[in-house]
N, C-alpha and C positions, 0 to 999 in steps of 0.2 A: 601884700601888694603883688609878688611875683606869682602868686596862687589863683590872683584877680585876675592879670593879665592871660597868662595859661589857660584858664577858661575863658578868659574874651577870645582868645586865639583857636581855640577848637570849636566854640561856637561859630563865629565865624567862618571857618573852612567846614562847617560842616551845614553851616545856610547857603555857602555859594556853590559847593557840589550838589547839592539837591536843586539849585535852580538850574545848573546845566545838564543834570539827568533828566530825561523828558521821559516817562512811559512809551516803550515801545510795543506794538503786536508784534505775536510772534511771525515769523515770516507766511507760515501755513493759513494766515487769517487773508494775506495779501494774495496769494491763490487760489482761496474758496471761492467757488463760483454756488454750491446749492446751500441754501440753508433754510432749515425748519423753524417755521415759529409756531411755538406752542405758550400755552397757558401753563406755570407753574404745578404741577402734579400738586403739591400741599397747599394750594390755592382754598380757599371753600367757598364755596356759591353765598357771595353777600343776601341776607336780607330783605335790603331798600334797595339793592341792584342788581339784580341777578344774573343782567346781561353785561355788566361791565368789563368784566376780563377777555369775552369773548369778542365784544366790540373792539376793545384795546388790541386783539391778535390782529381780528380782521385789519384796523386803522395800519396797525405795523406794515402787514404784507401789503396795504396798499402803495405806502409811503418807502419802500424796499423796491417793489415794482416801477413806482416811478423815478428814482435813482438808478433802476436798470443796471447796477453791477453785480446783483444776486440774481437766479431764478431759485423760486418757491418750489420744496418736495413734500409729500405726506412720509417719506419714505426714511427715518433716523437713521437707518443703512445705508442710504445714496447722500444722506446731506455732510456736508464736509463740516459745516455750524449748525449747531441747534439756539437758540433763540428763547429763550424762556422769559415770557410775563409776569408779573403780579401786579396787581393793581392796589394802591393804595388807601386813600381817603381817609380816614377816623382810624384815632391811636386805639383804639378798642372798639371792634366790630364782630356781630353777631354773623355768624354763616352756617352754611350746612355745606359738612363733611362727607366723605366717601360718596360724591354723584361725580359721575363724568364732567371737567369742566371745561374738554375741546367737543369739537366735530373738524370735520362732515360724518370721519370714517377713519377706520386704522387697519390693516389686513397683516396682521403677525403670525409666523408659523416658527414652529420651534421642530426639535426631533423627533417627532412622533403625531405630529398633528397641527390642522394649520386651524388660525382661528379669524373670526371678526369681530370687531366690538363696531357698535354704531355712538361714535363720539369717546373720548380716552385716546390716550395712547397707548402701546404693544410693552408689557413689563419689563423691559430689557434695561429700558432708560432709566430707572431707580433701583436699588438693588433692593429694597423692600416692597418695592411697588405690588407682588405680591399681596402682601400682607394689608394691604389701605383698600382692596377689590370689595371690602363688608358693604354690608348699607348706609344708606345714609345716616346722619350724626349731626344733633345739634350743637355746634362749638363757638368758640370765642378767638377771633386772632386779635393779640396785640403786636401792634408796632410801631413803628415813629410816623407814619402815614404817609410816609413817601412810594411814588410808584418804581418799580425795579423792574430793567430790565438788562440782562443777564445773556453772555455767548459762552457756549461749551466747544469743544471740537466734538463731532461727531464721528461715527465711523469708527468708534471704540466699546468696548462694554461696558454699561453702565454706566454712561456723561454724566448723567447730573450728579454722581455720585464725587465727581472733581470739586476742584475750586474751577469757578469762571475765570476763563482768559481776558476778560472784558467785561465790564460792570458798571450800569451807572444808575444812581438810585435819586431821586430830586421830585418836589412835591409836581404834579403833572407831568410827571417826564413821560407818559405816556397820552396826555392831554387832545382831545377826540380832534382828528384829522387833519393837528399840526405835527404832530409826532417828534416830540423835541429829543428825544432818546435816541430817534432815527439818523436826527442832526446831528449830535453828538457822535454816533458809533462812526458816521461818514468821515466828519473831522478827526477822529483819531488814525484813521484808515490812512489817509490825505496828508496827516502830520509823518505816521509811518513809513509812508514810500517817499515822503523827502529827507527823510532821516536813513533813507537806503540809500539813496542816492547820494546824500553830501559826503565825503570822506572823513 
């Protein structure tokens, strides 16, 4: 009996401390003013949709711009967030590997030579990104077929090689020109600066 109790009692204080801890961003997310949205580097160019991930960035920067608290860079060195996509759909989907799966354009220069890729991003952001530059590849992703999208700090080496400061994964959360991930990232923004603000 006194063994039942002791664990109703821990349980307990340990269900009503997790409803009064709220996820907070870190302070540096309520500062960013630029941020990059890209297409997951390990994305693979769907099949049956080849332009899906692409549309889903464009949909993002649109529904970004019209919130009007970010401006959009190409630049992973100027953006204070990077942004990263995947698009979902089917728990098991065919795609093709190693093709570029952003645009317009990237212009990276390292120490000894500057370069351009038309569509990719500058190798900096993965630290094997290197190594995925081959041809293209016909592959398989599985997953729970949720769409993810994903905020790094930028302005460091190698971001995506972090855990995300912000993550939110849900079937259409990327869903074409409501952008419910956009909603979501706003509301936790919105929860965080009144959680600075209360004492």
């Amino acid at each position: 009996m006194r063994c039942s109790l002791i664990v109703g009692l821990l349980l307990l204080s340990l269900s009503s401390s997790a409803k009064d801890k709220k996820p907070v961003l870190p302070e540096a997310v309520l500062r960013a003013r630029y941020v990059m949205v890209m297409v997951d580097p390990e994305s693979g160019v769907s099949f049956t949709a080849p332009t899906e991930n692409t549309t889903a960035r464009n949909d993002v920067e649109s529904a970004l711009q019209r919130w009007g608290r970010f401006s959009s860079t190409l630049d992973e060195n100027f953006a204070d967030l990077i942004i990263v996509l995947h698009k979902g759909g089917r728990a098991v989907k065919p795609t093709i590997g190693g093709v570029p799966n952003e645009g317009p354009g990237t212009v990276w220069s390292s120490d000894r030579d500057a370069n351009l890729r038309i569509g990719g991003v500058p190798p900096a952001l993965g630290s094997d990104e290197r190594g995925r530059m081959g041809g293209p590849t016909g592959r398989t992703e599985f997953s729970n077929g949720d769409d993810v999208f994903a905020v790094y700090f930028g302005k460091t080496d190698h971001p995506l090689d972090a855990v995300p400061i912000w993550r939110y994964s849900a079937h259409d959360a990327l869903q074409h020109s409501s952008v419910p991930a956009v909603d979501k990232f706003r509301k936790a923004i919105e929860q965080a600066e009144k959680a600075k603000k209360s004492p």
